[in-house]
C-alpha distance (Angstrom), angle and dihedral (degrees) to the residues before:
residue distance angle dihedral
X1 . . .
X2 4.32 . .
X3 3.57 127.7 .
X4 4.01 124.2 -153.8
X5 3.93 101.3 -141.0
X6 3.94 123.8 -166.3
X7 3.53 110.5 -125.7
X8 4.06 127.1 -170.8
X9 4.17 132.1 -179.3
X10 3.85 105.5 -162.1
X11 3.81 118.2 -172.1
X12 4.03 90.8 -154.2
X13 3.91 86.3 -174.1
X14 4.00 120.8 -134.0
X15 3.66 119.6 -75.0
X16 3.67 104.7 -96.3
X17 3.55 118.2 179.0
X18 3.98 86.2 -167.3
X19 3.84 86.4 63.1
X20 3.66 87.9 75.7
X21 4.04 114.6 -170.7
X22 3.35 87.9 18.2
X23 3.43 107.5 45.5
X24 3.87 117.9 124.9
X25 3.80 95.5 -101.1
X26 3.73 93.3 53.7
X27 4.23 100.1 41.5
X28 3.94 90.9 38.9
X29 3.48 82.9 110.6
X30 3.67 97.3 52.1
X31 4.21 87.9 52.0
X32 3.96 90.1 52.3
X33 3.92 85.7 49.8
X34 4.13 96.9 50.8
X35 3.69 81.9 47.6
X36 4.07 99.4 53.3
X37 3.41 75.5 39.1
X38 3.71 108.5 65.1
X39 3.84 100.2 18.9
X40 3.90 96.1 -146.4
X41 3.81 111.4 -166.6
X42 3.90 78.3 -146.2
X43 3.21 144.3 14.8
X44 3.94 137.4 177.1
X45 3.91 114.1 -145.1
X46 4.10 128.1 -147.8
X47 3.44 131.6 -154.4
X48 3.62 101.4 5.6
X49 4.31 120.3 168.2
X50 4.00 113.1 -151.8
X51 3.63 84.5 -105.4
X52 3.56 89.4 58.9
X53 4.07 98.2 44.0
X54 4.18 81.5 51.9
X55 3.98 94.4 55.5
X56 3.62 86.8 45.9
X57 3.31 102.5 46.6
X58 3.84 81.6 51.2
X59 3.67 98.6 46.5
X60 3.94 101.2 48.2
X61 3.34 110.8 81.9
X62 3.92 110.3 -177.1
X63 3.41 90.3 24.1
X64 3.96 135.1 90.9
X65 3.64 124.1 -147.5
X66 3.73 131.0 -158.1
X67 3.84 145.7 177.4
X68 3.68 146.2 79.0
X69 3.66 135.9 -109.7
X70 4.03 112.3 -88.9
X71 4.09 92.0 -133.1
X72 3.86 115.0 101.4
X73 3.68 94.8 -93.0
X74 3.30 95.4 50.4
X75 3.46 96.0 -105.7
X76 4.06 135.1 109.1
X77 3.91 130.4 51.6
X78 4.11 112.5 6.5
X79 3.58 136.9 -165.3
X80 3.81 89.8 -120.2
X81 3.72 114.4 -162.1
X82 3.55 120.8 -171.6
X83 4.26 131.5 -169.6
X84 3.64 140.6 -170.2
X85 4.02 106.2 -93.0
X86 3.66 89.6 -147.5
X87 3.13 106.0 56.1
X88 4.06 115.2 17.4
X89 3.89 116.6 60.0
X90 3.63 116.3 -163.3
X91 4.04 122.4 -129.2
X92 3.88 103.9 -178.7
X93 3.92 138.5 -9.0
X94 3.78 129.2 -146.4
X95 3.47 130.2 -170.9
X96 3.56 110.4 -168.6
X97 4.01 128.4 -176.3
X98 3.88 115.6 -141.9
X99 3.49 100.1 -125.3
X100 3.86 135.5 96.0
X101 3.96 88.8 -86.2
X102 3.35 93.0 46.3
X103 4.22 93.4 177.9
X104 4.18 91.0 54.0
X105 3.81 101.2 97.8
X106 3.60 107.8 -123.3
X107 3.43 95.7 21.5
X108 4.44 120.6 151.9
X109 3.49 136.6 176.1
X110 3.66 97.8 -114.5
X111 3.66 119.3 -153.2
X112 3.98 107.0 92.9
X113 3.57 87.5 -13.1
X114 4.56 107.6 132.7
X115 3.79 105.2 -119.9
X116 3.91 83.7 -89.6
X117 3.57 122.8 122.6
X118 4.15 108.5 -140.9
X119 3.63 123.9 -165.2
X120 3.79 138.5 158.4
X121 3.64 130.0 -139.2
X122 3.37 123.1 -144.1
X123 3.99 126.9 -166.1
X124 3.58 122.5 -165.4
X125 4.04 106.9 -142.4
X126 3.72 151.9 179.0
X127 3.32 122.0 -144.5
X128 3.89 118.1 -155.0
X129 3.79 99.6 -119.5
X130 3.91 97.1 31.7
X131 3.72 115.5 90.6
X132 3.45 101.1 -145.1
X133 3.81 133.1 34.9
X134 3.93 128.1 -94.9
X135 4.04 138.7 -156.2
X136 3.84 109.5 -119.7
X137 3.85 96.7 -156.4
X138 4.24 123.8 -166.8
X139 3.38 132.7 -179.2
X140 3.69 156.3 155.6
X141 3.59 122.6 -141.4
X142 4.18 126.2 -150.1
X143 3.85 112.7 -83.0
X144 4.01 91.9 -158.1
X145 3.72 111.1 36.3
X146 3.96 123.2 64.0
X147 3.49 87.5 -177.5
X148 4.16 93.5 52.5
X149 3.87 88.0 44.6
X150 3.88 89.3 59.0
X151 3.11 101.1 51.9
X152 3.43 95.6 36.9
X153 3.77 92.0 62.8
X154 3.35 95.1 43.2
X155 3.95 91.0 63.4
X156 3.57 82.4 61.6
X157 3.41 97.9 55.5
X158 4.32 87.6 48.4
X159 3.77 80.4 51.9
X160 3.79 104.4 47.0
X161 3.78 88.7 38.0
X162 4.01 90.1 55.4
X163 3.55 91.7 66.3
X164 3.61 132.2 52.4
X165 3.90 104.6 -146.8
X166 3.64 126.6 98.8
X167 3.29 114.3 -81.8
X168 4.14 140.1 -166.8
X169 3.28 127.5 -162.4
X170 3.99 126.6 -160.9
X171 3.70 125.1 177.7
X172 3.89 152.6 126.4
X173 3.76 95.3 -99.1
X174 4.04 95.9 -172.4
X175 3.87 80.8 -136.3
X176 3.90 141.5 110.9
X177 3.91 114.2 -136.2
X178 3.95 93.9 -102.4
X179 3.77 94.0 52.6
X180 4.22 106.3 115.4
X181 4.11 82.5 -118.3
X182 3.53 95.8 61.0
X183 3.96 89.6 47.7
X184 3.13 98.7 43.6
X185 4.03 92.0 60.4
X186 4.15 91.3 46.9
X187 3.59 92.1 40.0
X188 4.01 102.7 42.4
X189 3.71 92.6 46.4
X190 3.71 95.5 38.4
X191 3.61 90.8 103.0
X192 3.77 95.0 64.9
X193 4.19 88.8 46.8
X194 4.10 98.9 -105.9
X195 4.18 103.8 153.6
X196 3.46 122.7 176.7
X197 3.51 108.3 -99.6
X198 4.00 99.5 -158.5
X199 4.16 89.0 51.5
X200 3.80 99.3 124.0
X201 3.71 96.6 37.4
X202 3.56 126.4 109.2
X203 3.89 135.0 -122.9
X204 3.74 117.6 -38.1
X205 3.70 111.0 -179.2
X206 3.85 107.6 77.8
X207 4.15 108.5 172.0
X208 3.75 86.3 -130.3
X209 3.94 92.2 -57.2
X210 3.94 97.0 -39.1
X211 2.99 90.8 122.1
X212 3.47 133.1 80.2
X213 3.54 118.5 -136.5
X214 3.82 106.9 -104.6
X215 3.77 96.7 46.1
X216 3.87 90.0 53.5
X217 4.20 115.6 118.5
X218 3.94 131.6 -135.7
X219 3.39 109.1 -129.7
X220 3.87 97.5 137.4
X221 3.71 115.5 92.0
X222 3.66 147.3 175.3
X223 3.79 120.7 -162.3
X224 3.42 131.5 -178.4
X225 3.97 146.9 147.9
X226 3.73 93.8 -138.7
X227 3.79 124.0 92.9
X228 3.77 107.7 -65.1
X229 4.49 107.5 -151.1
X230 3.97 94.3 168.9
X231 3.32 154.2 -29.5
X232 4.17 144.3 -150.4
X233 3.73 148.1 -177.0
X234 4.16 107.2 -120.8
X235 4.17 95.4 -123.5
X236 3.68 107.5 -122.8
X237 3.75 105.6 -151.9
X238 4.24 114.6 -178.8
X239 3.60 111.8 -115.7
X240 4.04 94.9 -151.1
X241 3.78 88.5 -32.2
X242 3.10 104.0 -44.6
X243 3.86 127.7 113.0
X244 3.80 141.9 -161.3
X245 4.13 96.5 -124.3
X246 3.89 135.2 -36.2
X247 3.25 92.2 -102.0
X248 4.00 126.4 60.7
X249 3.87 109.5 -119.8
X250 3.88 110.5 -123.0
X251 3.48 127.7 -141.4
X252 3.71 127.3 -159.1
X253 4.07 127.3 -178.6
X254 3.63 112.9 -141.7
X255 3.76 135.8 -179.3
X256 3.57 130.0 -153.0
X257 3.99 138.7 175.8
């Protein structure tokens, strides 16, 4: 028995007061739209403020949310994942800092690493229709260091590779598709049959429409070693200036058995 699950990464973009129209207080409403929307039966969330997580948490109905803030009191921007109530149960939740202590809370890498903290978090589900359980993965790679990015992705790849379910992976990876962290996450787990699901799309990070479409970057991704049918970038059109995010939400359809 296979199901074909809907799968979104949505950069939902800090809430910036200096964004103006289109900070997150004022297009709240156009996130909770995308989302009724598209219906994903999952979806990992960047950039998202504990005021943010609360208004979500608030706003989903038939969905549960979960994580924690990636500062070291647990607090701050999460790697908010969210599922369908109805149909995924979950069976354990990790938040995990990406960092060479990667259970100290606010934890980094140092080096050329920004003064961020990054983190994934990683839920181990089971899916109604799908025999076996999955890991759910989300994260939120460094927008400064190269260095921090690399090695941050390839403690993902140590982590997906230590277990043996499926997995997908959703996340704003601050990185174009020739960077070496990008390959090293298609090519390292290539053996096991994880593709990059967003491959042929286009440019996902926007700046609230500043940018024109051909000098727009892919940084969104969604990775998996299931069976990959299709993939799209959410289309973000301004409703009198004002968008949903800065990013496009993508969307991937995935089967697994």
């Amino acid at each position: 028995m296979s199901q074909t699950l809907k799968i979104m990464s949505f950069n939902l973009r800090v809430d910036n007061t200096g964004d103006g129209i289109n900070s997150f207080t004022n297009r709240f409403h156009r996130v909770v739209e995308i989302l009724e929307q598209e219906k994903p039966d999952l979806v990992g969330f960047q950039e998202v403020t504990d005021s943010m997580r609360a208004r979500l948490r608030d706003h989903l109905p038939g969905y549960t949310v979960q994580g924690c803030g990636r500062e070291k009191n647990y607090h701050g921007e999460s790697m908010l994942i969210a599922y369908r109530t109805d149909a995924v149960e979950l069976i354990s939740l990790e938040n995990i800092w990406l960092s060479p202590t990667p259970h100290v809370a606010g934890s980094t890498f140092g080096g050329d690493q920004s003064g961020c903290p990054r983190m994934f978090t990683s839920a181990l589900v089971k899916h109604n229709d799908v025999p076996l359980p999955f890991y759910f993965i989300n994260t939120h790679l460094d927008h400064v260091g190269k260095d921090a990015r690399y090695l941050g992705a390839m403690q993902l790849v140590q982590y997906i590779s230590s277990h043996r379910e499926y997995f997908i992976l959703t996340g704003d990876f601050n990185a174009t598709p020739d960077t070496r962290e990008i390959s090293l996450i298609t090519k390292a787990l290539e053996a096991r049959g994880a593709v990059d699901c967003t491959a042929e799309l286009g440019g996902t990070f926007h700046n609230f429409g500043r940018l024109a479409p051909e000098k727009r970057v892919k940084i969104d991704y969604i990775f998996t070693d299931g069976k990959c049918e299709s993939a799209y970038v959410v289309e973000d059109i301004p409703v009198e200036g004002q968008f949903y995010s800065d990013h496009n939400a993508v969307c991937a359809y995935i089967t697994l058995e």
